[in-house]
C-alpha positions as CSV (number, residue, x, y, z in Angstrom):
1,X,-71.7,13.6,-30.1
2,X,-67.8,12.9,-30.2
3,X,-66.3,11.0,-33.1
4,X,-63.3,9.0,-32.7
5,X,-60.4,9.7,-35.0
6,X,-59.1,6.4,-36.4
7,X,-55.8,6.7,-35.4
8,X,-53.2,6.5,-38.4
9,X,-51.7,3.5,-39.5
10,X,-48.2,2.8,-38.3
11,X,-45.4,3.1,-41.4
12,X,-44.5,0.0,-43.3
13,X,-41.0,-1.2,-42.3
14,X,-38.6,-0.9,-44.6
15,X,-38.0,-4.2,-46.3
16,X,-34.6,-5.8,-45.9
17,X,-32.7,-5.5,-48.6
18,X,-31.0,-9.1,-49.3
19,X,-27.1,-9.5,-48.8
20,X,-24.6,-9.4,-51.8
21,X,-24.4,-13.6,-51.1
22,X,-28.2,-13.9,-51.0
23,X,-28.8,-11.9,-54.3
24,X,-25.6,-14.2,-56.2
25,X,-27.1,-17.3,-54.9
26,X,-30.2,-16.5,-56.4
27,X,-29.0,-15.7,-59.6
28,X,-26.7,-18.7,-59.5
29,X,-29.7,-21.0,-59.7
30,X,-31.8,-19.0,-62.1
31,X,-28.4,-18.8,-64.1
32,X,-28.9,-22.2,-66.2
33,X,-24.8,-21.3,-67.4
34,X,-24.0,-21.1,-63.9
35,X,-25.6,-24.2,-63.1
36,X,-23.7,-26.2,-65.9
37,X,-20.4,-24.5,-65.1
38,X,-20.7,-25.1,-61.4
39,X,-21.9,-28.3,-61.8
40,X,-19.0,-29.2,-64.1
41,X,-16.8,-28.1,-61.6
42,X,-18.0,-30.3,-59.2
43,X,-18.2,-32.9,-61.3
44,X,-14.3,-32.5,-61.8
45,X,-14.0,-32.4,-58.3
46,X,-15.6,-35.4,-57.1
47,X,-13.7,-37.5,-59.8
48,X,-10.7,-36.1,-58.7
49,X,-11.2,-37.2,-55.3
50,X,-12.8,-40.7,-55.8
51,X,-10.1,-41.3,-58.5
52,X,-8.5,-44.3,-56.7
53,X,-12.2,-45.8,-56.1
54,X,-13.0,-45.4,-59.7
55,X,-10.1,-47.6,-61.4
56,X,-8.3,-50.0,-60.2
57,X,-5.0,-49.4,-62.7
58,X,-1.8,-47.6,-61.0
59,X,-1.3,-44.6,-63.1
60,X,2.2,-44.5,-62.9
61,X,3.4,-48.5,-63.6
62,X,4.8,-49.4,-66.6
63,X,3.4,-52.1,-68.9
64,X,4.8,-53.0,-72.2
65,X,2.8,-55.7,-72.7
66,X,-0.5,-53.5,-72.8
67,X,1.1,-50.3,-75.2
68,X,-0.5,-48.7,-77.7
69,X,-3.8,-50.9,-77.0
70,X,-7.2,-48.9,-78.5
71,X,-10.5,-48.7,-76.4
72,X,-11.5,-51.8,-74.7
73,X,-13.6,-53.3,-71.4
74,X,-10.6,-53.9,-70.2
75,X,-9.3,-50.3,-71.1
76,X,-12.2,-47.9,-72.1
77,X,-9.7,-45.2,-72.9
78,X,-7.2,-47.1,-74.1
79,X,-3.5,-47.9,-73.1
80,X,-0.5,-45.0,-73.6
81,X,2.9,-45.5,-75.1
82,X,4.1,-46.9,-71.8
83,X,1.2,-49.3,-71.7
84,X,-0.7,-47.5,-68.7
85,X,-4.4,-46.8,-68.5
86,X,-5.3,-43.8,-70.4
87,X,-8.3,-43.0,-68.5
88,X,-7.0,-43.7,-64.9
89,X,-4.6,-41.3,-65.7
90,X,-6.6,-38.4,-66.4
91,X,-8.7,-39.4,-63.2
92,X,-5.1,-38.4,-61.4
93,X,-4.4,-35.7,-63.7
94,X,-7.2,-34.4,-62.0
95,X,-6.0,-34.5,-58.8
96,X,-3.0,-32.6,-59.9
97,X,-4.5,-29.8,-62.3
98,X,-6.9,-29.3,-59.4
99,X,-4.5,-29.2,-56.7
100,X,-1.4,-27.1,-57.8
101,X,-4.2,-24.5,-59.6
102,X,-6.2,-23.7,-56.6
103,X,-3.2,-23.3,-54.7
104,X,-1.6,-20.9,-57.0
105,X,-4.6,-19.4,-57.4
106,X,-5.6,-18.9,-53.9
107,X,-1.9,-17.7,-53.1
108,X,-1.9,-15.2,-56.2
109,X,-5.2,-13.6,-55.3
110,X,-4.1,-13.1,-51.7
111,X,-1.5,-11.6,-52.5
112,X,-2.2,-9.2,-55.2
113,X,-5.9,-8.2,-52.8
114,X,-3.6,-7.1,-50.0
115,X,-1.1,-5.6,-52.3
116,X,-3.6,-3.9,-54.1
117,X,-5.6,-2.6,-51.3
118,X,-2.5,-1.3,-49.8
119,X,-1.8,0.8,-52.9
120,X,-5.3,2.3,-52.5
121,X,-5.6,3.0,-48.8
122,X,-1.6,4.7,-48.4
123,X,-1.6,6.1,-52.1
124,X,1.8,8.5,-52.7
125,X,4.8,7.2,-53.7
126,X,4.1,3.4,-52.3
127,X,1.2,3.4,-54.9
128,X,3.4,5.5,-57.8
129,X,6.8,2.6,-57.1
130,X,4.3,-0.3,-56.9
131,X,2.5,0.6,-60.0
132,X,6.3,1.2,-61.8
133,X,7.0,-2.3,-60.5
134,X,3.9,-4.0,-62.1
135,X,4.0,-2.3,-65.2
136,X,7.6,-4.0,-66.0
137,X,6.4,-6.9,-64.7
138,X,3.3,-6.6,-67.0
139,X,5.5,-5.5,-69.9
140,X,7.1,-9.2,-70.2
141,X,5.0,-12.0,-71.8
142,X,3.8,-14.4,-68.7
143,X,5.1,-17.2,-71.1
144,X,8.4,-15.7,-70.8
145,X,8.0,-15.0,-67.1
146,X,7.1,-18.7,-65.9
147,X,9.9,-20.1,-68.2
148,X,12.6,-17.7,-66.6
149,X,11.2,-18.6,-63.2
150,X,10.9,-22.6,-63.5
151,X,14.2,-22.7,-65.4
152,X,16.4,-20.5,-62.5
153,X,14.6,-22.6,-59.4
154,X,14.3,-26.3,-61.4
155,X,10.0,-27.9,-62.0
156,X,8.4,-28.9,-59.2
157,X,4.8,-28.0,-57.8
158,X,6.0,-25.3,-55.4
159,X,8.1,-23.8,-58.4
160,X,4.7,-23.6,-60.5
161,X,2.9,-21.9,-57.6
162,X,6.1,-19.3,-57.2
163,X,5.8,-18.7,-61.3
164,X,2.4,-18.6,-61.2
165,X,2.4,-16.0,-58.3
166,X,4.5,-13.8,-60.0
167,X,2.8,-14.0,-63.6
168,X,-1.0,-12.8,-62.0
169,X,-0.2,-11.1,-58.8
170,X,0.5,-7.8,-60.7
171,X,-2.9,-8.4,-63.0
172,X,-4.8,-9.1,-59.7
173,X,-3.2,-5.5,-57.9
174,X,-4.6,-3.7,-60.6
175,X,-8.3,-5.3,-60.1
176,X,-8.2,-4.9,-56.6
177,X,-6.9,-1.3,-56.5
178,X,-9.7,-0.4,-59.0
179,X,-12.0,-1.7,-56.3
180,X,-10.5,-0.4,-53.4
181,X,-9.9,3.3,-54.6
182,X,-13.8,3.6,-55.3
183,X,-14.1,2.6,-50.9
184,X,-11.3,4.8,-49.6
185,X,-13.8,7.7,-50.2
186,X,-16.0,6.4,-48.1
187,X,-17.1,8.5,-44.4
188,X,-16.7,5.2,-42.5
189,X,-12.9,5.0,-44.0
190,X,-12.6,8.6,-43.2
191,X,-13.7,7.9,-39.6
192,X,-11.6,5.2,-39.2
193,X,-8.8,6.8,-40.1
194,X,-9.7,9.5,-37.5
195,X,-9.9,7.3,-34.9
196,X,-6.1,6.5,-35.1
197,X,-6.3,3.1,-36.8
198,X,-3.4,1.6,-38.3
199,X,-3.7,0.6,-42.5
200,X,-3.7,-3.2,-42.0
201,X,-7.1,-2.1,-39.5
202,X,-8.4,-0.7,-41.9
203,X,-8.1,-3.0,-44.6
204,X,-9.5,-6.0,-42.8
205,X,-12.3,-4.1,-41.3
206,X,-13.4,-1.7,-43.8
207,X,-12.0,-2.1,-47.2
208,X,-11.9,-5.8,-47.3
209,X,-15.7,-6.7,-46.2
210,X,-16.7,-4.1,-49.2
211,X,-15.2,-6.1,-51.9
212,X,-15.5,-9.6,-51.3
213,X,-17.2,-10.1,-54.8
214,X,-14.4,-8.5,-56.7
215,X,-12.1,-10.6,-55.4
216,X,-14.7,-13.6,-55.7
217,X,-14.8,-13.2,-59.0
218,X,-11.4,-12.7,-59.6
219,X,-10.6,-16.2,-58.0
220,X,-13.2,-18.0,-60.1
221,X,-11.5,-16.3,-63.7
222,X,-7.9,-16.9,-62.6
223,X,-8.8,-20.5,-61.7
224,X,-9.2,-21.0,-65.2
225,X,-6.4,-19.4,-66.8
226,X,-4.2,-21.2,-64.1
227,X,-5.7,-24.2,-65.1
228,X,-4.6,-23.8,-68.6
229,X,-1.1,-22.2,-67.8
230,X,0.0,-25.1,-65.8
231,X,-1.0,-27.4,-68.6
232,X,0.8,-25.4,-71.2
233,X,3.6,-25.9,-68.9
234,X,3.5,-29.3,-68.8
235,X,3.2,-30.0,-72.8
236,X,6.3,-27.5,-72.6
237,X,8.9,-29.6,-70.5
238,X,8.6,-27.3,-67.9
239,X,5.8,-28.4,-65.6
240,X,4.7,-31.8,-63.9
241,X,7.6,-34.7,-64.4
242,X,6.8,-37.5,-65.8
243,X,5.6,-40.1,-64.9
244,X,3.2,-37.7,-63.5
245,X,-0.5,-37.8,-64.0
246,X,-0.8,-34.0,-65.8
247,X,-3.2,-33.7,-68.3
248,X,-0.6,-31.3,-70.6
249,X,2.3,-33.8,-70.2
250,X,0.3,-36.5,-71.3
251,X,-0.2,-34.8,-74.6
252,X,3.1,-34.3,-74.8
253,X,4.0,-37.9,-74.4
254,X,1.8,-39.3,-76.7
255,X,0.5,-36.7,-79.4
256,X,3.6,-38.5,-81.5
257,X,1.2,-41.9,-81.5
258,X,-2.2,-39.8,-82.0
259,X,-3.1,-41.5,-85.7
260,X,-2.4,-45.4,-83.4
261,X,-4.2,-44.4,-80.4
262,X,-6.1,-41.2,-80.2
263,X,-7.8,-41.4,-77.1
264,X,-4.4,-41.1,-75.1
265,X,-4.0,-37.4,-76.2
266,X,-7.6,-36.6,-76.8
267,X,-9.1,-37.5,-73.5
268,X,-6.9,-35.4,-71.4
269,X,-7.8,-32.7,-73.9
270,X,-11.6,-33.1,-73.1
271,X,-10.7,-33.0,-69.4
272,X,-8.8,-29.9,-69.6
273,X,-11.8,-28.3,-71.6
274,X,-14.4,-29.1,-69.9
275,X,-13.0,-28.0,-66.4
276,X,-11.6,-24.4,-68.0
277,X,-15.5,-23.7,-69.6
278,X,-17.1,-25.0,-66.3
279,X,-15.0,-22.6,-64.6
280,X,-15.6,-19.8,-66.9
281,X,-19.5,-20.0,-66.8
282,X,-19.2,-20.0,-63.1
283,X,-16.4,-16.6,-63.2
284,X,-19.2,-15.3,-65.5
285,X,-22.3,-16.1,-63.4
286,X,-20.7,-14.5,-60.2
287,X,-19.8,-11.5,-62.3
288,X,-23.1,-11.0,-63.4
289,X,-24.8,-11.7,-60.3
290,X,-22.6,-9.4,-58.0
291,X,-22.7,-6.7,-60.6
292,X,-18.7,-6.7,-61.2
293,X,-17.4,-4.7,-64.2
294,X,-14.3,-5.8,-64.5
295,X,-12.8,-3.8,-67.0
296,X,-13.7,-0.8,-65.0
297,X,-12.2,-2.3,-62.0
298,X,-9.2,-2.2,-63.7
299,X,-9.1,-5.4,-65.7
């Protein structure tokens, strides 16, 4: 009598092991911090953009008539010094704390990835007269930096950005190299190297794609300390010009009238906090769902 041998069951396929985006979007939403702080955010945001549909004041125009008027239907926020709407104008100083600190922001971090991956990947003196370069740079408070900077090139938006820039890039080099050295190891950096291609090759293809959440979540922290620097600026003299709609110029303008109306220097304040601790929970969600150590990437 033969017996039949059952045959042996086929191995399990491996199971796919989810993508660095799929892992932080799931600990995004079991995150309820990240939740708050990305939904703060985008509560910023969409007020920022519907600002001109959700009052109906100009937040620029004069009015003596309506100065120093407390909360009101008319005015829920109250009326400034100059006799303009208190809360239409921290609608627009929205706009601009938004707008001038994601730009800086995005233009620092590009800058000080590329720079910093550069340092990793060609090492040798570039990486020993870059490093010389930022640690001067470094060894200056920023305060001092963006004071030097605005008052040699004059105020302006594309000043801030410029002072910005050269306050964080060298911060950001340092992060990125951190990240980038522990890559350059790597056998598929090796290869490529091998097969002839150039640095900048190498950096897009190979260095780059590996990491994405450093860099992530160094956008997301500098977001919020751009946020604040710009408004520490403005309260200075040395950032938005008035009449414009900045959150730290208008507590400039009226923290001399804050016992007669208190709502025109505190309501900017709450803006400015709330979007800097949104931003932070959101910086500290990605870090924690990526798995970033920033101090041992260099921060």
């Amino acid at each position: 009598m033969t017996t039949l041998e059952t045959p042996a069951p086929a191995p399990a396929a491996p199971l796919a092991k989810p993508s660095t985006a799929a892992r932080a979007w799931r600990t995004l939403r079991s995150s309820r911090a990240a939740t708050i702080g990305l939904a703060i955010v985008a509560v910023h945001v969409l007020i920022a953009l519907l600002a001109p549909v959700l009052t109906s004041y100009d937040p620029i125009a004069n009015n003596a008539d309506q100065a120093l008027l407390g909360p009101s239907w008319e005015h829920l926020a109250g009326t400034d010094q100059y006799g303009r709407d208190v809360l239409t104008r921290v609608l627009y100083g929205g706009r601009y704390a938004l707008g001038v600190s994601v730009t800086a922001t995005l233009l620092t971090v590009a800058l000080g990835t590329v720079a910093g991956c550069a340092a990793a990947l060609r090492g040798g003196w570039f990486d020993d007269v870059l490093g010389r370069v930022l640690d001067a740079v470094l060894s200056v408070p920023p305060v001092l930096v963006l004071l030097v900077v605005v008052t040699a090139l004059g105020t302006g938006p594309s000043v801030i950005v410029l002072a910005i820039a050269v306050v964080y890039v060298p911060q950001v080099v340092r992060v990125v190299r951190g990240a980038a050295l522990a890559i350059v190891p790597a056998d598929y950096v090796t290869a490529a190297r091998a097969r002839g291609e150039g640095t900048w090759a190498i950096l897009r293809r190979e260095v780059l794609p590996n990491i994405t959440d450093v860099v992530c979540v160094e956008f997301a922290m500098r977001a919020s300390w751009v946020v604040l620097l710009i408004s520490s600026l403005s309260f200075l003299g040395f950032g938005a010009d008035p009449p414009t709609p900045d959150w730290g110029l208008m507590v400039a303008e009226n923290r001399t009238a804050i016992t007669v109306v208190p709502m025109a220097s505190l309501a900017p304040i709450i803006a400015l906090a709330t979007l800097v601790i949104g931003l932070n929970l959101a910086a500290d969600a990605l870090s924690k769902a990526w798995g970033v150590d920033r101090v041992r990437e260099g921060r």
